[in-house]
N, C-alpha and C positions, 0 to 999 in steps of 0.2 A: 504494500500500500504506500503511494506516495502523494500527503496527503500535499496544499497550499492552499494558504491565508489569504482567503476571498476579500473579507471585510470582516464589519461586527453591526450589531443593532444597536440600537441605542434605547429607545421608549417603540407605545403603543402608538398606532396611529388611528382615530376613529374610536367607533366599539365593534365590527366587524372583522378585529383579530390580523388587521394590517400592522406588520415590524418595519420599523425605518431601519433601511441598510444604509451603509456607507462603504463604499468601495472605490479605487481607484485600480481593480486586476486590467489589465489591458483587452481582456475578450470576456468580457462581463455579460456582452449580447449572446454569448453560448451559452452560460451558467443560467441569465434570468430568463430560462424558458418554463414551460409548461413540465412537471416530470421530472424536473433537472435533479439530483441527490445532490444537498447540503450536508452537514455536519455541523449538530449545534452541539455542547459539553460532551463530542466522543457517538453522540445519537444521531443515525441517519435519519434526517426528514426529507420530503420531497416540494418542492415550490409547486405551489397550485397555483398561483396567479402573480404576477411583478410587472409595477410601470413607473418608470418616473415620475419623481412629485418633485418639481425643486433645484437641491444638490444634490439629491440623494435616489434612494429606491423606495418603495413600498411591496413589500412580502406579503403572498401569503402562506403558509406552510400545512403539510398534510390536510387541509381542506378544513382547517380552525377557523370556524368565523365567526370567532367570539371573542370578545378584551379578556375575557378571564381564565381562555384555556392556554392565551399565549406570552402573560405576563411573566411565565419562567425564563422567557427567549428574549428579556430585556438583556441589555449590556452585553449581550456576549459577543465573543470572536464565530465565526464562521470561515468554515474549511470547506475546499472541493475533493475528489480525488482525482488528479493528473488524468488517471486512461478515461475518465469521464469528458474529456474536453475533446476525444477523436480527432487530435492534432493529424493532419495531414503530414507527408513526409518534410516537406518544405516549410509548415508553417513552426512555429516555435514562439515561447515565450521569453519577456525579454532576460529571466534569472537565468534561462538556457546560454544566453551569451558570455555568460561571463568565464573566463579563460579562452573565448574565442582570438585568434589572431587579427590584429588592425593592419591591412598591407593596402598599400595607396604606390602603385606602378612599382608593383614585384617590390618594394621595400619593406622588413617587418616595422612596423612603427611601435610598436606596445603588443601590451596583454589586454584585454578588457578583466578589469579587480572588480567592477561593481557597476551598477546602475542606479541612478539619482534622479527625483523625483522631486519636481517642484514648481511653482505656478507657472513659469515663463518656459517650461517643455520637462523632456526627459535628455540626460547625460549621460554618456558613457564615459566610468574614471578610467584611463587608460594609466597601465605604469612601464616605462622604459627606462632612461637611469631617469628620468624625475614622473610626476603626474602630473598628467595633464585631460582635461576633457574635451569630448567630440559632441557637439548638438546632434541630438536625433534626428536630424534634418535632409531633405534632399539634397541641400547643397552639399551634404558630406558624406552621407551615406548613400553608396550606390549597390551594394546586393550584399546580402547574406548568404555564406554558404556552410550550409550545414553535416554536409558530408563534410566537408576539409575545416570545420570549424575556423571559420575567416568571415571576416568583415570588410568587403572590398569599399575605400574610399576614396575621393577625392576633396584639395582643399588643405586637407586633416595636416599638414607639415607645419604651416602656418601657424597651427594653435599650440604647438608644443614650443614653450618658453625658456 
């Protein structure tokens, strides 16, 4: 089992047994379908219904549609299980990156060490002998390759200081 940290709830929403989620996972649109398996305290539940309210999500789980049957699923974390998401061969998530190679015209540039999350995008921390970061952007990221675990770029020379 490999499980990752979707989001958490926070309160109720309504009396009709709606949980405000909050997630920032990058393929959320696969998780909040009809059927999807959750993981609330270690217990698989199943999303019956989820739509945007806001910033956030609205849940509904195993078909609860009541404020008082789903008041235990206040504050928690929620988990998915990986083969739940039927990643295609090509597609991947961004924690998948990290140890991928950064090569911008056959040069190694870095390691990808992590991935950084913040209002103005997402970052790749790269480390060569120092670190430095790459925007997730097209201007710099031109393909993923997940067989040869490589991050083909362009640009990217520029940023290392």
């Amino acid at each position: 089992m490999n499980r990752l940290y979707f989001g958490y709830t926070t309160m109720t929403h309504g009396i009709k047994g709606e949980l405000k989620c909050y997630t920032s996972f990058e393929q959320k649109e696969k998780v909040l379908t009809k059927k999807f398996p959750i993981y609330i305290n270690g217990t698989r539940h199943e999303i019956t219904s989820a739509r945007p309210h806001k910033n956030h999500y609205l849940i509904t789980i195993d078909n609860l549609k009541d404020i008082n049957l789903v008041e235990e699923y206040r504050n928690q974390k929620i988990y998915i299980e990986r083969d739940d998401l039927h990643l295609k061969e090509e597609e991947y998530l961004f924690s998948d990156l990290i140890g991928f190679s950064i090569i911008e015209i056959e040069e190694n540039l870095g390691i990808v060490k992590d991935i950084l999350y913040n209002k103005s995008g997402i970052y790749l921390e790269v480390l060569n002998e120092k670190k430095y970061y790459i925007p997730w952007q097209d201007t710099f990221i031109l393909h993923v390759d997940t067989k040869n675990k490589q991050i083909l770029v362009q640009n990217a020379k520029g940023l290392m200081l």
